[in-house]
N, C-alpha and C positions, 0 to 999 in steps of 0.2 A: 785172342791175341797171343802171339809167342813170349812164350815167359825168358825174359831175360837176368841172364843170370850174372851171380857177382860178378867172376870174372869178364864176361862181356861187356857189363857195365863200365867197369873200371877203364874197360880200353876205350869206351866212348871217351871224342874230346868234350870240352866244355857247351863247345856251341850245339851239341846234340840234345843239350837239356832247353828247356823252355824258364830254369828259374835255377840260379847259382846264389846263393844267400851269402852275408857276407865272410862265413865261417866258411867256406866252401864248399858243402854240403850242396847237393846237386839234387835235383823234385824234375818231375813231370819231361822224360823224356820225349824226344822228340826224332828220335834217327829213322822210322821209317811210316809209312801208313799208319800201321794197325798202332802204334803209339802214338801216334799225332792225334786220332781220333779218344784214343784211351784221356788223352792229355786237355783235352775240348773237354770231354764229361767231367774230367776231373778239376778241373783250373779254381773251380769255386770252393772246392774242399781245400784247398791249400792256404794255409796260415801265413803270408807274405809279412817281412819285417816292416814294410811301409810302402805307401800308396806309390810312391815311386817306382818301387819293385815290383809292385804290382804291373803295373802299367807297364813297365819292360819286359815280363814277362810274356803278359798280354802279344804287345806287338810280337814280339819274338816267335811266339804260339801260331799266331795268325798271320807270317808270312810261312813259317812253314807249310801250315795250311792251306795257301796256295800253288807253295813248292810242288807237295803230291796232288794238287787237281781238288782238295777237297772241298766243299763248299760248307764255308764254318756259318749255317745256319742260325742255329743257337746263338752265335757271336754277334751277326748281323742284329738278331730278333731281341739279344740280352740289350744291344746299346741302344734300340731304339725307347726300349723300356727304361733308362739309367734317368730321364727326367725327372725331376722332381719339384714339388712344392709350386711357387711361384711360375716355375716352367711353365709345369704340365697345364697347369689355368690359361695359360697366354695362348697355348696350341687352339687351334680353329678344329670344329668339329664337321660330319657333312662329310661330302662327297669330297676329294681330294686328291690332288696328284702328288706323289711319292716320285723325287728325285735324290737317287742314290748316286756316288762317285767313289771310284777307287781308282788308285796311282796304280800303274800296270809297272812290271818288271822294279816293285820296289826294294827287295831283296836285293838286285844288281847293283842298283843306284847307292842302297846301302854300303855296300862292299866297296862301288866305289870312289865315293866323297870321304865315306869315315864318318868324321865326326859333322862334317859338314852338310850332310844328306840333315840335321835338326834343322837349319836351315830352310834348307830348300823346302823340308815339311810346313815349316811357316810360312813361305812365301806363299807353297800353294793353296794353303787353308784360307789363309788372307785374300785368294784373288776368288775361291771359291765362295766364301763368306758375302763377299764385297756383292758378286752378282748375284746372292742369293738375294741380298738384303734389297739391292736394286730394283729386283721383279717381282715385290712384295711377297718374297717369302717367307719360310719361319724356319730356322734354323731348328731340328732336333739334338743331333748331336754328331761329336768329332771325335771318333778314335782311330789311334794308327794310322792305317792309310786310308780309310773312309770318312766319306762325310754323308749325311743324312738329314733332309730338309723336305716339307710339305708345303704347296700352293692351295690356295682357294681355287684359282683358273689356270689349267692347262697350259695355256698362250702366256702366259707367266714363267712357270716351269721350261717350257722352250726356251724364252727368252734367257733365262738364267744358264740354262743347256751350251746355248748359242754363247754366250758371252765369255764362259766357262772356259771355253775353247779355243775361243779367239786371243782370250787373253794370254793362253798359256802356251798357245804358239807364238805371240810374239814377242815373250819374253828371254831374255839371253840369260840363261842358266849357269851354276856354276861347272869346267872343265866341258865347256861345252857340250853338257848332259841336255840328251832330250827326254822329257817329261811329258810321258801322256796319262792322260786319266780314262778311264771307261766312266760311263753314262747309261745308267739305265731309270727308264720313266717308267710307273703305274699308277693307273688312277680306278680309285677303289674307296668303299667307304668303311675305311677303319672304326674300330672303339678304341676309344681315349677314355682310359679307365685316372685311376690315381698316380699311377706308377708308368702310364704312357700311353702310347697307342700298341693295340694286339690285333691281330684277326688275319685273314687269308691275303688282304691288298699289302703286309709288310712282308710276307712271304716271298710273294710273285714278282715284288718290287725290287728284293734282293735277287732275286733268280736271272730278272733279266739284265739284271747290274753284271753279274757273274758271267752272262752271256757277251756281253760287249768287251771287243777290245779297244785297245787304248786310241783317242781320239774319235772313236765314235759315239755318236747318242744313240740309242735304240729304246722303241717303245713297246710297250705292250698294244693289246689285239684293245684292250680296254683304255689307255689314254690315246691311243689312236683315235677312236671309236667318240673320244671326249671333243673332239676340235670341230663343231657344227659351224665355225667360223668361216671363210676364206683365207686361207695362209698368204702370210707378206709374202710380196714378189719376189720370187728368185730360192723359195724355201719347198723344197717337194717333199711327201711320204716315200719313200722305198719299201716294196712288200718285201720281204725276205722268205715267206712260207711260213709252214705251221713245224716247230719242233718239239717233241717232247724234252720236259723244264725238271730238273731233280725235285721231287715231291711234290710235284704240279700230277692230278690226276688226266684236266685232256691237257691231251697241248695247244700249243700257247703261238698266236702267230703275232710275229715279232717283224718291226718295222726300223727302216732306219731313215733319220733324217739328213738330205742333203741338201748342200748350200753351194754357191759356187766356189766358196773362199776357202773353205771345208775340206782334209781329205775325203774323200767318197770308198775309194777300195778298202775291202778289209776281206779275212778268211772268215769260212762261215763261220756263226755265231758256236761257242762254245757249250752246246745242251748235248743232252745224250741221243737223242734223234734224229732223223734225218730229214732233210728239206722234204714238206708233201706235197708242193705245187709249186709252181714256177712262180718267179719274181714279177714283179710289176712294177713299174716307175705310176706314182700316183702324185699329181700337182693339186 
């Protein structure tokens, strides 16, 4: 990493730190790549004056981290882990589908509501929550701009997908902001140890979250693979092809779900590979 020095420091503004304490003292920069990732490893060594601080940090950390393309792994993997106690007993064990969401272009939205973007973060956790709980799921947890929730059945997981989405198109936002979320499904059979669920399905789960843009769902090759059912009328698979996934060793053929009420277009998914076979509309 480029050693930055006092004086460049100094000319850094505020907003290039990830943590301004309240003596002003400024931690864990954030102005370009190689210190956003520096900033990731380091976030847990930092001594924050209070949970609050913490947490603004946090989100602060993790929209940068999208700013430069990075995919805050660890972050994903640390909050699925953050359950505890009475939680983590509630969580269903087994085979499972991992539905992940994140607020796309949240960074913008921030800048431009202000104060009013805490808002709008409620509104959408509340309509996320709402459908979670509706399709018998189980809420994991909620930080920043993600939400993280596991089903017993796939067609559950959809359903809460679908609801997800409907609901947040049809709501009238504040400055007439639109609010889209990305959707990514895997279904995988985690361990739910003490301290949460670990293993390679909250990996692949986050990956193909990171893969989707806003207003899409997309699935993995393995909650695809989970729907031995007939799908409701009027709901199809989309193949998208096989892409290689950041720390996925193969790749990962990634599907998307369309509705008719649904946008449908979107640019290819965001992996570092490239499509290996043509598309297919599958009903």
């Amino acid at each position: 990493m480029p050693t930055l020095s006092a004086t460049a420091r100094a000319r850094l503004p505020d907003s290039a730190f990830a943590y301004v304490d309240s003596q002003g003292r400024r931690r864990l920069p954030i102005n370009d790549v190689s210190h956003v990732r520096n900033a990731l490893a380091r976030f847990d060594q930092v001594d924050f004056e209070d949970d609050a601080a913490r947490e603004r940090a946090r989100e602060r950390l993790l929209r940068a981290a999208k700013k430069h393309g990075i995919v805050p792994l660890g972050f994903f993997d640390g909050q699925l882990r953050k359950a505890r106690g009475a939680n983590v007993r509630s969580l269903p064990r087994g085979t499972l589908t991992f539905l992940l969401t994140d607020i796309e272009g949240s960074t913008r939205l921030l800048e431009r509501l202000g104060d009013g973007y805490a808002g709008l973060l409620r509104d959408v956790r509340t309509i996320i929550r709402t459908s979670v709980r509706s399709a018998s799921g189980h809420e994991v947890d909620a930080r920043a701009d993600e939400f993280f929730a596991v089903f017993r059945r796939p067609a559950h997981a959809l359903d809460a997908a679908l609801a997800i989405q409907r609901a947040l198109r049809e709501k009238s936002w504040p400055q007439n902001a639109e609010v889209l979320v990305r959707i990514g499904m895997h279904t995988g059979r985690p361990t739910l140890t003490d301290t949460g669920y670990v293993g390679i399905a909250v990996h692949i789960a986050a990956r193909v979250c990171w893969a989707s843009h806003g207003g899409q769902i997309l699935l993995s090759s393995a909650a695809h693979d989970s729907f031995t059912e007939r799908l409701a009328e009027g709901i199809a698979f989309r193949s998208l092809g096989r892409f290689s996934l950041h720390g996925v060793a193969e790749p990962e053929a990634l599907w998307q779900v369309n509705v008719a009420d649904l946008r449908a277009k979107f640019p290819r998914p965001r992996t570092i590979g490239p499509v290996r076979n043509r598309r297919v509309d599958v009903t």
